[in-house]
C-alpha positions, 0 to 999 in steps of 0.5 A: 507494476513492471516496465515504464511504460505508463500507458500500457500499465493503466491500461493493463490494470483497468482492463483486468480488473473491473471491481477494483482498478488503481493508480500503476506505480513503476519504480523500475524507472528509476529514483522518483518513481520507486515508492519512496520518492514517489511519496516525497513528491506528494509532500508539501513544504518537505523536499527530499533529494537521492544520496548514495545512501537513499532519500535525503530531507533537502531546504529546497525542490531540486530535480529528483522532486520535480522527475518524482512530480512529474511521473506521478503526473504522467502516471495520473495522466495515463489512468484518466485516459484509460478510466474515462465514465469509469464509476466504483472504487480507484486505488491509489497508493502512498507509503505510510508515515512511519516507513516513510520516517524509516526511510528518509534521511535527515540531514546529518544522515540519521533516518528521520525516525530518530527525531520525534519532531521530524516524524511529526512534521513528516506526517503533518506534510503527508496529510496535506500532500494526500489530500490534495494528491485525493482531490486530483484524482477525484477531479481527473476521475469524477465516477471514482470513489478513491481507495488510499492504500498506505504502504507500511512494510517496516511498520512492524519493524518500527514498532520492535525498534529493528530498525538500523542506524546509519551505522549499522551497529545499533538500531533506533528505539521502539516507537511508542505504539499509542504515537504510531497509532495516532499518526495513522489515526490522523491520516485515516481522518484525511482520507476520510475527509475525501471519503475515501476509505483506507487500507494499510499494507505491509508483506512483512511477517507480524502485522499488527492487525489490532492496532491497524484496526483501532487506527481506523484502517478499513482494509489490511493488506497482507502476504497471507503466506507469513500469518501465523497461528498467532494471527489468526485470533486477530483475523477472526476479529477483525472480519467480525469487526468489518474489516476487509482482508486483502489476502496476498494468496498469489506469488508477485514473481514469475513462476506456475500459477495453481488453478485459480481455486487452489490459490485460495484454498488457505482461505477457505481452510482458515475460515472453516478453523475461525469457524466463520460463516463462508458466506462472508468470504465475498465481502470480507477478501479481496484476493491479490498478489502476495506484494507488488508486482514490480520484479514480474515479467509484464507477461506473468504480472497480466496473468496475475491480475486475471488470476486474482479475478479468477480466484476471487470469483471461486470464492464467491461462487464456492465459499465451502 
């Protein structure tokens, strides 16, 4: 969400949306609240201090971990406020394991991506971190059900090896896809363990929809504007499999909005053209921004989230 204040986000978020409220990130405030410090605070016996070049794996807790734990609590504060007898589902967000093994540094100022060891260790303290992160929400909003979404836009790029060294002139190897799906597999069963059901986002073109799937995520979350035909197969299996789709069909920029029904148009075609019932539309979207909302204007990301109501209802009243 745009601005800082962190009151006025949660309580933009719960009054707009009723079915599925969440925990406001507001990354415009500065390093420990953008969505990579923000997750090197949950982690437990792993530190991570800024660099001019970004986060940095440190020995010890210094002041950009303790200003990360400490919005991350104001931010928890804000939404028990605004979500007193509040019951159903809470979304609450981290960035995956392997964006975030992208992301940090090691010491030597290589991505921890480079050390199999590291991403290990990295997933290991994430688990743990997200557990007790789930507890805290759990107990700060005792009607909630909470919904953990892993943020993962470099995943794909992970899986291609794109991604860069500190260089710039190569790029680190291609992570083995049975590891990337066993680190996800494991941080699907913390969840679990919480009964908190998992959703994986990433608006980068190219989701791996099956390997998401296998991985144990419930829902996946993406900009619905990048799938292609070779998506589409996979979309169809994985709506008859019981996966949710969080379809990015609403642009996270200020700009003109369609009418509500016309935001969701491509669903609709794209469910006739799988040749899936429309009356499981209702259940198996959820309409969202195509990504965050973060470079909006307050105005326009308020309106966003009545849109996306808006166009959901559509859907449901008006699945042909």
């Amino acid at each position: 969400m745009p601005g800082g204040d962190a009151r006025e986000a949660a309580k933009t978020v719960t009054g707009s949306l009723e079915s599925l409220p969440y925990l406001p990130e507001l990354p415009a405030r500065g390093p420990g609240a953008d969505m990579i410090g923000r997750t090197a605070g949950l982690l437990v016996d792993v530190y991570a201090h800024v660099e001019p070049s970004g986060w940095r794996i440190s020995d010890r807790p210094g002041r950009d971990t303790r200003r990360a734990r400490s919005w991350m609590g104001e931010d928890l504060d804000a939404l028990e406020e605004f979500t007193q007898e509040y019951e159903g589902d809470l979304k609450v967000s981290a960035v995956g394991p392997w964006t975030l093994a992208a992301a940090l540094e090691l010491r030597n100022g290589e991505a921890a991506l480079s050390d199999p060891g590291a991403c290990r260790d990295l997933t290991a303290s994430l688990a743990e971190g997200l557990r007790a992160h789930l507890a805290d929400v759990r107990r700060r909003v005792p009607g909630a059900r909470p919904v953990l979404q892993l943020d993962e836009p470099s995943l794909t790029a992970v899986l291609q090896g794109r991604i860069k060294s500190a260089s710039g002139y190569r790029t680190h190897r291609a992570v083995d896809r049975a590891v990337v799906e066993g680190a996800l597999r494991d941080l699907v069963g913390v969840a679990g363990e919480a009964g908190a059901p998992v959703v994986v986002h990433s608006c980068a073109p190219g989701v791996p929809f099956a390997l998401l799937r296998r991985a144990g995520a419930h829902g996946i979350s993406f900009d619905f504007g990048l799938l292609t035909e070779r998506e589409e197969e996979a979309i169809g299996e994985a709506v008859e499999g019981g996966t949710t789709l969080l379809a990015g069909v609403v642009p996270g920029v200020d700009g003109p909005l369609s009418d509500p029904a016309g935001s969701v148009m491509g669903v609709r075609t794209l469910w006739r053209r799988l040749g899936l019932a429309p009356g499981t539309l209702a259940e198996s979207v959820v309409v969202t921004p195509s990504c965050g909302l973060a470079g909006a204007s307050p105005a326009y990301a308020r309106s966003v989230l009545t849109h996306c109501v808006r166009a959901a209802r559509s859907l449901a009243d008006n699945p042909e």
